[in-house]
C-alpha positions in Angstrom: -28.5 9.3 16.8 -27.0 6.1 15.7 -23.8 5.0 17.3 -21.5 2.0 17.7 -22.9 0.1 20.6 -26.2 -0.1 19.2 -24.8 -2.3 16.3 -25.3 -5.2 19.2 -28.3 -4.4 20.4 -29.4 -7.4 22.6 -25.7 -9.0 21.7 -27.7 -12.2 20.2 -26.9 -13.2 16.5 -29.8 -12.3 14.6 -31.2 -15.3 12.8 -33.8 -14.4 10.2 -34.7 -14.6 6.3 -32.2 -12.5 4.6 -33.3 -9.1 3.6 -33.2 -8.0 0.1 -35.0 -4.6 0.4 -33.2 -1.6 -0.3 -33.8 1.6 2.2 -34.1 5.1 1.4 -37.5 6.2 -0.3 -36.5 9.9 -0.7 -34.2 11.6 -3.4 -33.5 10.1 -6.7 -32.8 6.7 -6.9 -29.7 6.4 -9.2 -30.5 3.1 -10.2 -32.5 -0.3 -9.0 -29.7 -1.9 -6.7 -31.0 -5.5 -7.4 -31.1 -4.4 -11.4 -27.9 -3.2 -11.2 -26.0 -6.0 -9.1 -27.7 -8.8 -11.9 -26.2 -7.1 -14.5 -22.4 -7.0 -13.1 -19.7 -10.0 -14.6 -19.4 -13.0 -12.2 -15.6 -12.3 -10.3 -13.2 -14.2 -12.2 -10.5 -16.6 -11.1 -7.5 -14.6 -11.0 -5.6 -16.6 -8.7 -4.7 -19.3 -11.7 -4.1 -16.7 -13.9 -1.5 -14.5 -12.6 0.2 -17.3 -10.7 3.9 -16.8 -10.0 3.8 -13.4 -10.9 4.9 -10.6 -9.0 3.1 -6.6 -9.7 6.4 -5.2 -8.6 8.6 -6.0 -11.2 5.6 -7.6 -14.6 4.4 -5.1 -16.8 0.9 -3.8 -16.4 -2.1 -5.5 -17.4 -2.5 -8.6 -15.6 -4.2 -6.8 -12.2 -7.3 -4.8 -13.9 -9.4 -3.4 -11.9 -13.3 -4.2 -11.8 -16.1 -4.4 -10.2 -18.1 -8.2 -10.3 -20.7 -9.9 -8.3 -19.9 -11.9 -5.3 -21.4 -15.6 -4.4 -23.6 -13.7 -2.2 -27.0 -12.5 -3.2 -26.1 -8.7 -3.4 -22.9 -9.1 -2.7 -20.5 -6.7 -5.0 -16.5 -7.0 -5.0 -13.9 -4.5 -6.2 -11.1 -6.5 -7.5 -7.9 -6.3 -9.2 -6.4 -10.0 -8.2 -4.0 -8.1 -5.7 -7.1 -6.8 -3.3 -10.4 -7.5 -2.8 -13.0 -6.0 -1.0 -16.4 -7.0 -0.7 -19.9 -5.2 -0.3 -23.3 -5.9 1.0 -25.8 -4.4 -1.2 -28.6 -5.7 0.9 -30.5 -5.0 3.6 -27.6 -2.2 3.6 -24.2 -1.1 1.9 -21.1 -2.4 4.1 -17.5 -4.0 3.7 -18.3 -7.2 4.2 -14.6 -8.6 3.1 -11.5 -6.9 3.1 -8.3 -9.8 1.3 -5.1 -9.3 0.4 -5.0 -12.0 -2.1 -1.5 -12.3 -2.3 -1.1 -13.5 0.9 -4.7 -15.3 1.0 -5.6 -13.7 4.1 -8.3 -11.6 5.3 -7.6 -7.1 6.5 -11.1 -7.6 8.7 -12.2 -9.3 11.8 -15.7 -7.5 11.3 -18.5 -5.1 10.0 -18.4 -1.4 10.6 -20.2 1.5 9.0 -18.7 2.5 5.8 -18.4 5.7 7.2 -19.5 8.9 10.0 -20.8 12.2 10.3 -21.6 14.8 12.6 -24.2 17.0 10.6 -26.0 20.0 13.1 -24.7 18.6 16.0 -25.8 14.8 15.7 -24.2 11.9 14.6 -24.7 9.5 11.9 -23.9 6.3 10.8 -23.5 5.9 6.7 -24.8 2.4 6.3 -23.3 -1.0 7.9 -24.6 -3.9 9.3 -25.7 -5.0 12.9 -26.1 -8.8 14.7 -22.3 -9.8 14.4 -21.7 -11.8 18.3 -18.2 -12.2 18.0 -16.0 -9.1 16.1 -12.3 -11.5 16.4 -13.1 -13.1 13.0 -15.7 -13.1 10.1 -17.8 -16.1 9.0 -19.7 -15.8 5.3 -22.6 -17.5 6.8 -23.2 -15.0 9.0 -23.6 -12.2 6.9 -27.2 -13.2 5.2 -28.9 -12.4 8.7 -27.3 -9.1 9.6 -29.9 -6.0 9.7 -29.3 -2.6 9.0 -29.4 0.1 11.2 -32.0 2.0 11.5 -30.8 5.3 12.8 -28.3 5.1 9.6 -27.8 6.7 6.3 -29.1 3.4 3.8 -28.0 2.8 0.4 -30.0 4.1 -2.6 -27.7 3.4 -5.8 -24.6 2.9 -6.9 -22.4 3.4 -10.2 -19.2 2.8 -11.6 -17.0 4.8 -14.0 -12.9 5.0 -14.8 -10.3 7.0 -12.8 -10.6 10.9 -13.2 -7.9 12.9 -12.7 -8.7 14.9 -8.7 -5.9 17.5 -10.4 -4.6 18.8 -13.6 -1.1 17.9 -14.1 0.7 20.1 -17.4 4.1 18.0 -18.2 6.7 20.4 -19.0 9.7 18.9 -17.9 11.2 15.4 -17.9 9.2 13.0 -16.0 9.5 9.2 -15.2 8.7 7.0 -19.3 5.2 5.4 -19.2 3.4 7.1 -16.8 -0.4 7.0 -17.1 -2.5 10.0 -15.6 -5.0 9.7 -14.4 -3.8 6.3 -13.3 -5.9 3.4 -14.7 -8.8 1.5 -12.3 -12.3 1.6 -11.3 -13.9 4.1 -9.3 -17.3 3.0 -7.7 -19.3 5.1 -6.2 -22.0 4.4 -3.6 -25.3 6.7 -2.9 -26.6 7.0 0.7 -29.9 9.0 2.1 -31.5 8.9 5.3 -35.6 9.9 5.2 -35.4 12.3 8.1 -33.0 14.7 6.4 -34.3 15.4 2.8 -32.0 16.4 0.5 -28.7 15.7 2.2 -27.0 13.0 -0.4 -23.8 10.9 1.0 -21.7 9.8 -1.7 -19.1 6.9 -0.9 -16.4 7.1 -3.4 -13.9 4.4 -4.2 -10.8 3.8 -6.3 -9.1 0.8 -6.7 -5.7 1.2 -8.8 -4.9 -1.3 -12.0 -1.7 -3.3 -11.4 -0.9 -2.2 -7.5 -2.7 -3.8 -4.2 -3.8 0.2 -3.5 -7.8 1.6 -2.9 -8.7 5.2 -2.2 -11.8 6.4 -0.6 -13.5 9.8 0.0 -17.0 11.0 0.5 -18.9 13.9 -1.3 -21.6 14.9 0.5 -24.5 16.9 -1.4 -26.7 19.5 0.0 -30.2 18.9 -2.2 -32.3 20.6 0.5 -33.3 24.3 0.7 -31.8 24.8 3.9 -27.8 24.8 5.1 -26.2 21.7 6.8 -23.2 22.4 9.0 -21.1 19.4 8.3 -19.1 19.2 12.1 -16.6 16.5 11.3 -16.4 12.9 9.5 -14.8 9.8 9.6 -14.3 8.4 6.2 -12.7 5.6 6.8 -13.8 2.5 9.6 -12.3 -0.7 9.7 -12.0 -3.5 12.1 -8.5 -4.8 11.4 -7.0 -7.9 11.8 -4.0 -7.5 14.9 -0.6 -7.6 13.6 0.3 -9.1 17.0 -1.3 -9.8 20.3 0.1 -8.8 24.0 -2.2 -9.8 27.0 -0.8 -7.3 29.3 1.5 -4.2 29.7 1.7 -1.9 26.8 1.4 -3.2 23.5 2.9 -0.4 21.3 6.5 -2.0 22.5 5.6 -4.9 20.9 3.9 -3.9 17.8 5.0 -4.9 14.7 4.4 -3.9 11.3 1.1 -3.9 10.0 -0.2 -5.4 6.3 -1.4 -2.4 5.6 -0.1 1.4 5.1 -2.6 3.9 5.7 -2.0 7.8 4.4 -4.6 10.5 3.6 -3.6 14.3 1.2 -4.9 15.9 4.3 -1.4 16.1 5.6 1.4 18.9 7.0 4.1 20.0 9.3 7.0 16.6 7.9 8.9 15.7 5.7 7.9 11.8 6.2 4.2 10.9 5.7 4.6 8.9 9.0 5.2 11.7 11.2 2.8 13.7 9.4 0.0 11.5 9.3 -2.9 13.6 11.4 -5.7 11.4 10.0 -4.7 7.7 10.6 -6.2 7.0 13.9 -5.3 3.5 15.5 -7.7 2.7 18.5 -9.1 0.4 21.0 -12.2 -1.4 19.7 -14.9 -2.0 22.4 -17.0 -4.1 20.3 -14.0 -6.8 20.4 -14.3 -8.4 24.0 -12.7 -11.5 23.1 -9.8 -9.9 21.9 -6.5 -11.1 24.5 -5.5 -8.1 26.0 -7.2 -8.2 28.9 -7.9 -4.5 29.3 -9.1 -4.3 25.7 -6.8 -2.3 24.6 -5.8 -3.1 21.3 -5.1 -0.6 18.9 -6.9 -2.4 16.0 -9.9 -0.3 15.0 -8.7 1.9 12.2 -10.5 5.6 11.3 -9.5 8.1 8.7 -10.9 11.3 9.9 -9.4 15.3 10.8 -8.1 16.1 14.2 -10.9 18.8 14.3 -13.6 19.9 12.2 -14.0 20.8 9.1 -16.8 22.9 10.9 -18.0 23.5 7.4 -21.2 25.7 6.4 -23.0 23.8 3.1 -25.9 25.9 1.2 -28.4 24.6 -1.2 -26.9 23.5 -3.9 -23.1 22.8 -2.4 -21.1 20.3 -2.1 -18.4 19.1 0.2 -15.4 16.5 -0.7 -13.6 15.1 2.0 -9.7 14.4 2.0 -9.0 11.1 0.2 -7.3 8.3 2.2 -4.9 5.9 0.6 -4.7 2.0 1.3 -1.8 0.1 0.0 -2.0 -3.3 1.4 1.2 -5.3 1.5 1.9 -8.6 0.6 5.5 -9.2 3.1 7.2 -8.2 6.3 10.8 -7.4 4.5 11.1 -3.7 4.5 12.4 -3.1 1.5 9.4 -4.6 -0.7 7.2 -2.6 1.5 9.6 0.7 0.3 9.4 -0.3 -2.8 5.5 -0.5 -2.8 5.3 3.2 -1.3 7.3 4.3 -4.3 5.3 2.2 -6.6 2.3 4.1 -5.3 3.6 7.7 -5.4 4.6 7.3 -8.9 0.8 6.5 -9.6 -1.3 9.1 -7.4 1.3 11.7 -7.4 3.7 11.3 -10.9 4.7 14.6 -10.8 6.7 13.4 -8.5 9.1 12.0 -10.9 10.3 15.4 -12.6 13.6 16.0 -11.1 14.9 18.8 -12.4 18.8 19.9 -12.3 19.0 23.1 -10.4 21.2 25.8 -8.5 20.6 27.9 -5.3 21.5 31.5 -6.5 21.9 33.4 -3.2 21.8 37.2 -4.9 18.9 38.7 -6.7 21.5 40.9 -8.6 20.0 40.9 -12.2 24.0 40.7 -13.5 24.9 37.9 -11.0 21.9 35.7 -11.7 22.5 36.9 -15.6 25.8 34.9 -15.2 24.3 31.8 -12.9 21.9 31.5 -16.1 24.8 31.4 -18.0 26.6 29.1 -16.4 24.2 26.5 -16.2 23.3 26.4 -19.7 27.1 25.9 -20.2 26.7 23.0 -18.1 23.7 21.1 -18.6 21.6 22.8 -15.4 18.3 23.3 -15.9 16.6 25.2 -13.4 17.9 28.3 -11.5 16.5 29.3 -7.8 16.5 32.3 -6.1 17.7 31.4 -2.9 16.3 32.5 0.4 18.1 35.3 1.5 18.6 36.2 -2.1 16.8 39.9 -1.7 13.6 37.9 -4.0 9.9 38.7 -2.4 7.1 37.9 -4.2 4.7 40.2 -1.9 6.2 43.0 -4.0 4.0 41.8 -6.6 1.7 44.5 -6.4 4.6 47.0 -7.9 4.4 46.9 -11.6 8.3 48.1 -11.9 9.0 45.1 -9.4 7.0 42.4 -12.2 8.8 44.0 -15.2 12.2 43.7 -13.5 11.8 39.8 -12.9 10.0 39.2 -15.6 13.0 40.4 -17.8 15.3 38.3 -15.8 13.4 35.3 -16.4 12.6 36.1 -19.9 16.6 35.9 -20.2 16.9 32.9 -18.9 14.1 30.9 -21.1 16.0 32.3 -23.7 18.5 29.9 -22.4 16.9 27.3 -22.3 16.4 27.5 -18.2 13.6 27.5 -15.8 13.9 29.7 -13.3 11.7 30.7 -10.1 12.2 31.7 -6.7 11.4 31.6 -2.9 8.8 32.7 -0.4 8.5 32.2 3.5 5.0 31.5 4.6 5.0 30.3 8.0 7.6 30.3 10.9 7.3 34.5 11.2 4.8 37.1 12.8 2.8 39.3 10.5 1.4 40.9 13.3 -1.5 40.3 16.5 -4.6 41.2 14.1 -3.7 38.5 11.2 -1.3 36.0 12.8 -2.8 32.6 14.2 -4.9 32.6 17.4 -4.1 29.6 18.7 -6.9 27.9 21.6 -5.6 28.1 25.4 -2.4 26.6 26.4 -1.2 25.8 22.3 1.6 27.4 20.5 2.0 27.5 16.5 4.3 24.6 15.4 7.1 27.3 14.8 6.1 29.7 17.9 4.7 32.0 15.5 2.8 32.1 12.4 0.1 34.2 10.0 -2.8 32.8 9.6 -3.5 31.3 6.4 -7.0 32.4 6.1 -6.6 36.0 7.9 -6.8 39.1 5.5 -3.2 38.8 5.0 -2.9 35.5 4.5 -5.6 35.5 1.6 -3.8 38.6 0.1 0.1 36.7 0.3 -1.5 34.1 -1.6 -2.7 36.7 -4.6 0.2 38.4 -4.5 2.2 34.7 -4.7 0.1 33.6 -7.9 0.2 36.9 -9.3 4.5 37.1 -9.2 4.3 33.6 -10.6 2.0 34.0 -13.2 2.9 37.5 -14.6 7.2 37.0 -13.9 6.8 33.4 -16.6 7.8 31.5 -13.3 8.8 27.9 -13.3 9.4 27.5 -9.3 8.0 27.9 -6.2 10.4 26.9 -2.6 7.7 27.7 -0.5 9.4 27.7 3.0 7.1 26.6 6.3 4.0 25.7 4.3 0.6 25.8 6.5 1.8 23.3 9.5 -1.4 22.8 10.8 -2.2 25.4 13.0 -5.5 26.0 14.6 -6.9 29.5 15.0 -10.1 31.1 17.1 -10.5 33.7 15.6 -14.1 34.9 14.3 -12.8 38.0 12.3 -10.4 36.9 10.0 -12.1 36.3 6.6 -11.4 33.0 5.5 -12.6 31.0 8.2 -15.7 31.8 10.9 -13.8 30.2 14.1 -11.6 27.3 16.0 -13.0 24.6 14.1 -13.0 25.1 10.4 -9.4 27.1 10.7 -7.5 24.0 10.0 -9.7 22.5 7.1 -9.6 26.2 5.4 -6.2 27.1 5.9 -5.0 23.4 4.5 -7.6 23.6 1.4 -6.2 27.4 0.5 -2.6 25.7 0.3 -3.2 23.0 -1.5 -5.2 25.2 -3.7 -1.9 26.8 -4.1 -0.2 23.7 -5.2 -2.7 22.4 -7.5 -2.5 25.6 -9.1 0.8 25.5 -9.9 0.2 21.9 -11.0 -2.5 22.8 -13.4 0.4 25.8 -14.5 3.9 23.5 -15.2 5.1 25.2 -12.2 7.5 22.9 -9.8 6.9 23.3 -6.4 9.3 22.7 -3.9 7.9 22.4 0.2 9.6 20.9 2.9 6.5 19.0 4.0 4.5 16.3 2.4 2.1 18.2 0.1 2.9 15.7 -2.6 -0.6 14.6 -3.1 -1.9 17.9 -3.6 0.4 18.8 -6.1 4.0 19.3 -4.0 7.3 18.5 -6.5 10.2 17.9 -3.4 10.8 17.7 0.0 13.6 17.7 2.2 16.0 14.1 1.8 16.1 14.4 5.5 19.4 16.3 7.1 20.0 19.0 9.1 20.7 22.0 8.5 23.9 23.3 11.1 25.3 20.0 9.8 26.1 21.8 6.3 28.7 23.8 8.7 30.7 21.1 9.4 34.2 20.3 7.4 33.8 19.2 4.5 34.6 15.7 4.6 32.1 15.1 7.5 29.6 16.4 5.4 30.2 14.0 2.6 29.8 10.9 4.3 26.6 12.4 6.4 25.0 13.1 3.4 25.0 10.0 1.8 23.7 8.6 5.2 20.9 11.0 5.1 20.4 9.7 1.2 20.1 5.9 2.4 17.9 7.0 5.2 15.5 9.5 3.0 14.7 7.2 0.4 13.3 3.9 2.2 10.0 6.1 2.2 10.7 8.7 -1.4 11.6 7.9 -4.4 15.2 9.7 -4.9 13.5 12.0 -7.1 11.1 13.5 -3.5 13.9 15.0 -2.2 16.3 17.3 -2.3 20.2 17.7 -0.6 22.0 20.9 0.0 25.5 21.7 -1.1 27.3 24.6 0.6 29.0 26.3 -2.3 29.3 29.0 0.0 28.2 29.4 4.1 25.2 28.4 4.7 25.4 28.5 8.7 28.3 30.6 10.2 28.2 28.3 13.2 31.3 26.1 15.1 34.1 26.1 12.5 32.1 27.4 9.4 34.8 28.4 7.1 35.8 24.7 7.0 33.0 23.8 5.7 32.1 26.0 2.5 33.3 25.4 -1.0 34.1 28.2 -2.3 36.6 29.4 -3.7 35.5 25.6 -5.6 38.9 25.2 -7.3 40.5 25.0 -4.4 38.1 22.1 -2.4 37.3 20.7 -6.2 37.8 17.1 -4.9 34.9 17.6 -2.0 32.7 19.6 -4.6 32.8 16.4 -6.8 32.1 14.2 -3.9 28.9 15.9 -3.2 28.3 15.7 -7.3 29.2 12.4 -7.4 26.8 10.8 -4.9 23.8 13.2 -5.5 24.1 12.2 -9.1 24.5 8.5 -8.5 21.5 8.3 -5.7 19.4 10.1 -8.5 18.9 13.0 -6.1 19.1 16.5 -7.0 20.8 18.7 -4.4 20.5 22.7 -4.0 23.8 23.8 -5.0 23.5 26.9 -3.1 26.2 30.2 -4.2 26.9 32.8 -6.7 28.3 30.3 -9.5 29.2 26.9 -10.3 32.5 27.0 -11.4 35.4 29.5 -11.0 38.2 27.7 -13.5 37.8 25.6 -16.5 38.8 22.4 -14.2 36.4 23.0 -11.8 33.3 23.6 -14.8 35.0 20.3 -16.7 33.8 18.4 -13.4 30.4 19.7 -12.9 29.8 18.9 -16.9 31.1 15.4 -16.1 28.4 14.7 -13.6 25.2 16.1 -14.9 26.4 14.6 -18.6 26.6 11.0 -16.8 23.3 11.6 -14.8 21.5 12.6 -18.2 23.1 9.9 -19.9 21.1 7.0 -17.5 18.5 9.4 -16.1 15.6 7.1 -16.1 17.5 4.5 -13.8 18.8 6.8 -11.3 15.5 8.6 -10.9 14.5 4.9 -10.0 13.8 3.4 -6.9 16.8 2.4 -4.5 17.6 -1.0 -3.2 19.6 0.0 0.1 22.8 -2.9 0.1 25.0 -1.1 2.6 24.2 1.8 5.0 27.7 4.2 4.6 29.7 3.8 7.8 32.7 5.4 6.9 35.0 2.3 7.8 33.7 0.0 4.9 32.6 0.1 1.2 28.6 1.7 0.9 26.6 0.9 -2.0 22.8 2.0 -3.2 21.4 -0.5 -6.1 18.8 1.4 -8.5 16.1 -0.9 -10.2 13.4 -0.5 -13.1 12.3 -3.9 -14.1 10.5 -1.3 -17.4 13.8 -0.2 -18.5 16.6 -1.4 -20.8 18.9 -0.2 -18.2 17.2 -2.6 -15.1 20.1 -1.8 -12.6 22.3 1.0 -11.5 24.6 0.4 -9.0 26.8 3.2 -7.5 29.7 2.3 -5.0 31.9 4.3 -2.5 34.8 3.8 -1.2 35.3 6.5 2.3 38.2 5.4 3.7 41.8 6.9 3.3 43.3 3.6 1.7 42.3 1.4 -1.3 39.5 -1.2 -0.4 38.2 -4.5 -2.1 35.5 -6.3 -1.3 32.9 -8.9 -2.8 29.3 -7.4 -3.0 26.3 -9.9 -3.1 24.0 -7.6 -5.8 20.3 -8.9 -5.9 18.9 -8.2 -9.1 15.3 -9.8 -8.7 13.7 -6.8 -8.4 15.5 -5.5 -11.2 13.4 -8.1 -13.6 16.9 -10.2 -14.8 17.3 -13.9 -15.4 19.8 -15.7 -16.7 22.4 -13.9 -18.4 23.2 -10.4 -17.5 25.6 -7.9 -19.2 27.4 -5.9 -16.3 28.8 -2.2 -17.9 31.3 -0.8 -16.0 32.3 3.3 -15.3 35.0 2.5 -18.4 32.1 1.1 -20.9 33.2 -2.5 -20.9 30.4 -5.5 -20.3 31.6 -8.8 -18.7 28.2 -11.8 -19.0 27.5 -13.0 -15.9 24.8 -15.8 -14.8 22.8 -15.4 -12.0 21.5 -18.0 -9.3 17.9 -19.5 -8.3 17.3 -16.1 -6.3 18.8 -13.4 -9.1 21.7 -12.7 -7.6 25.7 -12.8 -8.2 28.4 -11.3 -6.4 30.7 -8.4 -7.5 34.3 -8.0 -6.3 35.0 -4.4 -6.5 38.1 -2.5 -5.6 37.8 1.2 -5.2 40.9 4.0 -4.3 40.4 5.8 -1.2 37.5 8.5 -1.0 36.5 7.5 -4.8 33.3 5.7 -6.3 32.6 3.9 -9.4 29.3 1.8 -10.5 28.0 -0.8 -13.2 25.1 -1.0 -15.8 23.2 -3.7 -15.7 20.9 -5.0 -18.4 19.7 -8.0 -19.7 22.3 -10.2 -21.9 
């Protein structure tokens, strides 16, 4: 068994020749690791190069991803003159660096394993280095008379190769202009053994992105033996950060501050904000680091990406197992809206799907006729998707009735005559099934929504047939898939899909985002209100609640651009989705103040909610039985989606947030693309009851302008305007009470 404390051993620096021999004698060596590292390019001098240049708002090409040699002997780097991070080939494979080269400073303090399992009970180590006497900071010099560990999986080979794509993505629909999938970089793999278990293989996989400071890393591990490993749990992930801050005494999460790095993994559930749903990020103390301030040690600055439990996985002869991918974007500021602007910057590459953002309607009936007339409607007016709402009378488990296929798949027939997707809803979690196929959770735990069917139970594994089956024999576009597996654990040994507690979780989350990634490979959007998006996921929730859709209507407006402003500092405005209460949604408190309908006579709040879902880029469910009831009220909707087709790119762009709506002042949202013609879109409201001026300081760095800018107002007329050292001017904009208006901007 090789653990962290032995890394010191005797806690003396070990001083010694270097080692250059490789270990590992058994399984196939993929190639000689001194042959290999001689033959990589020396690592260039990017620094000079892409001087004064910023990845956020230059076009690609100038960050390119690669693998070189380091000054070390057998020292390999992954580069991309954003990141850097550094390898020892010799005596064994380790992270040996860790910059953000932005910033010139380093992620890591010191040298962990590049990884652990727990394989029959025992655990490994998957290479590293051991000698290091102090872990607050890293000298080069040092590194040359580390040792291996000899309890430790040792590196064999490595290889390099382009990006694959981990999912098939079928573009059907309007998506974000220039979007490259797979995303361009490197991926290098790295091939660990250990003699005294033949045939199990470690691969090390990383992938580090072209023109974004943003590395992946997973392991694959290989069963080559003739007998069966069970794989207990992993951490894929081990890294001895640098502290964002340092507190001697008391608790030091009051005083933490932001860290350089953001840290997210696919293996996630049960939010609607990868912060909240992050199960695999684990920040904790780091014994190894006794000269660290705090006086109890107790730092949170050892970072591991590993599962809350398990995977508890059986692998056969011949199998082999791929751990969830976690996702390191380094940043290069503090200011929280570069940082948001980086997240976005990284969904659009490892999840672009993202970017469809389809117009559609909330039909609450499954009456063929009604939703015959929805269909209608929305081809009159530039829609382009139609939903059948929950509580709509829709179940997909009725797949297994071949009258209940035909019936749909007539429906939806008519409407692609139309020229409109349609699809559907289906509740997973958040109900009982029954005490023979719901979740068993372990003593003393409740499911995250009291009650819950197991994902992997006989039930479970038949919903999800009977799910792909509706959508693949109906034509469907859509899936809402309500409560998507949140996690829950289960110890049961007789449901099917899983053999007990501790590969419940692993199974259950790999059978839905099998789900997802089907509908991926099939052009079929997926809406979830949790953050599946890197398995395939279209939307989430903006972020509101729900009993707040039963408040009057003018309450809602303003809440709903506050839940816009709020949503999108982590999404892109095309991740989530608003509600608009055509008719009830909740009949709680003073509901009938609160619903649209009948819409010609609450027109003006109906084109509120238009007006700033359409301007934030974000679609909303319009959730009735039709979209207009009078020519006036259809000459609005028209209006809106025309003028949100018209500059879709932009307002599916990312937001700069300029003022948080308060309700006693002017709000604003600025859109930027520094790729576009149209760089800027900014959208203004006004949500007081009298007219209001006032002069807006618009910063259009990120927007990629200089000098002269022409500014297009609502009416079509361009005014030149220069802006200062910082890109900037100010706008003074007057506005009528409860209105809104907004500008073009491109370059002059």
């Amino acid at each position: 068994m090789s653990d962290q404390s032995s890394q010191e051993g005797t806690n003396q620096t070990v001083l010694g020749e270097p080692s250059l021999k490789s270990h590992g004698t058994c399984g196939p060596r993929t190639m000689d690791l001194q042959l290999a590292w001689n033959d990589l390019d020396d690592l260039p001098d990017r620094e000079v190069v892409n001087m004064g240049l910023d990845w956020l708002i230059h076009d690609g090409g100038q960050w390119e991803a690669g693998a070189f040699k380091g000054k070390l002997k057998g020292e390999m780097v992954l580069d991309n003159g954003l990141i850097r991070r550094h390898f020892s080939l010799y005596p064994d494979g380790a992270t040996i660096e860790y910059q953000n080269v932005t910033r010139g400073e380093s992620l890591i303090r010191s040298i962990r394993p590049e990884a652990m399992i727990s394989v029959n009970g025992t655990c490994y180590t998957i290479g590293g280095l051991r000698g290091l006497q102090e872990h607050g900071y890293l000298l080069r010099k040092w590194i040359p008379y580390l040792t291996a560990d000899p309890g430790a999986f040792h590196l064999y080979g490595f290889s390099t190769n382009s990006i694959k794509e981990r999912l098939k993505w079928k573009k059907v629909r309007h998506h974000a202009p220039g979007l490259a999938w797979p995303p361009r970089g490197i991926e290098l793999v790295f091939n660990y053994n250990r003699d005294s278990i033949p045939g199990l293989d470690i691969e090390v996989h990383y992938e580090l992105h072209d023109d974004i400071p943003l590395l992946s890393k997973w392991l694959v591990i290989n069963n080559n033996g003739s007998g069966p490993f069970i794989i207990d749990s992993f951490t894929s992930e081990i890294l001895a950060i640098v502290e964002s801050t340092s507190v001697p005494q008391g608790d030091a999460t009051i005083a933490r501050v932001p860290r350089m790095i953001h840290v997210e993994s696919d293996y996630i559930f049960s939010a609607m904000s990868p912060e909240v749903g992050n199960v695999t990020t684990c920040w904790d103390v780091d014994p190894l680091y006794t000269s660290q301030v705090a006086y109890h040690g107790d730092s949170k600055v050892l970072l591991e990406s590993k599962p809350p439990i398990g995977p508890g996985r059986e692998l056969q002869p011949g199998d082999s197992f791929h751990t969830f991918r976690t996702y390191e974007l380094v940043h290069d500021d503090w200011d929280r809206q570069r940082r948001a602007l980086a997240k976005c910057r990284m969904y659009r590459m490892i999840a672009p799907w993202v970017t469809e953002n389809p117009v559609f309607m909330h039909v609450t009936t499954a009456d063929p006729a009604n939703v015959r007339q929805v269909i209608d409607q929305c081809a009159a007016v530039g829609f382009e998707m139609v939903i059948l709402s929950f509580g709509s009378g829709l179940n997909m488990e009725w797949a297994g009735e071949p009258e209940y296929i035909e019936e749909y798949k007539e429906l939806f027939d008519y409407a692609h005559s139309k020229g409109i997707e349609i699809g559907g809803y289906s509740l997973f979690s958040s109900r009982s099934v029954g005490p023979v196929d719901d979740v068993i959770p372990p003593a003393g735990e409740r499911p995250t929504f009291g009650s819950a069917p197991c994902l992997c139970s006989s039930w479970g594994i038949r919903y999800l047939g009977l799910v792909r089956k509706f959508l693949q024999e109906t034509g469907c576009d859509f899936l809402e898939h309500d409560g998507p597996y949140p996690g829950d654990t289960c110890i049961s040994s007789d449901h099917p899909g899983h053999s007990g507690l501790h590969d419940s979780q692993w199974n259950q989350w790999q059978a839905q985002a099998g789900l997802y990634r089907w509908c991926r490979e099939r052009g079929i959007y997926v809406n979830q209100p949790d953050w599946y998006f890197l398995s395939g996921g279209s939307k989430t929730g903006m972020g509101y609640k729900e009993v707040n859709w039963s408040l009057p209507r003018e309450r809602q407006v303003l809440l709903a651009r506050q839940n816009i402003h709020d949503g999108t500092w982590e999404k892109l405005p095309t991740m989530g989705w608003m509600l608009t209460p055509l008719s009830v949604y909740h009949r709680v408190g003073n509901w009938k103040a609160s619903t649209l309908e009948p819409l010609s006579e609450h027109v003006e709040w109906y084109e509120a909610h238009l007006a700033q879902n359409f301007l934030s880029g974000v679609q909303s469910c319009y959730r009735g039985k039709r979209l207009f009831d009078s020519p006036t009220v259809k000459k609005v909707v028209e209006k809106w989606v025309q003028l949100y087709k018209h500059h879709r790119d932009i307002l599916d762009s990312e937001i700069i947030h300029l003022r948080r709506p308060d309700g006693r002042n002017l709000d604003c949202i600025l859109h930027v693309n520094s790729r576009l013609e149209e760089k800027a879109f900014l959208a203004v409201f006004n949500p007081t009851s009298a007219r209001a001026t006032s002069t807006i300081e618009i910063p259009l760095y990120y927007a990629g302008l200089s000098g002269n800018v022409c500014i297009v107002n609502e009416k079509g007329e361009c005014m030149v305007r220069e802006l200062d050292e910082a890109r900037r001017l100010w706008l003074e904009i007057a506005i009528e009470a409860k209105d809104r208006t907004w500008y073009v901007f491109k370059q002059a």
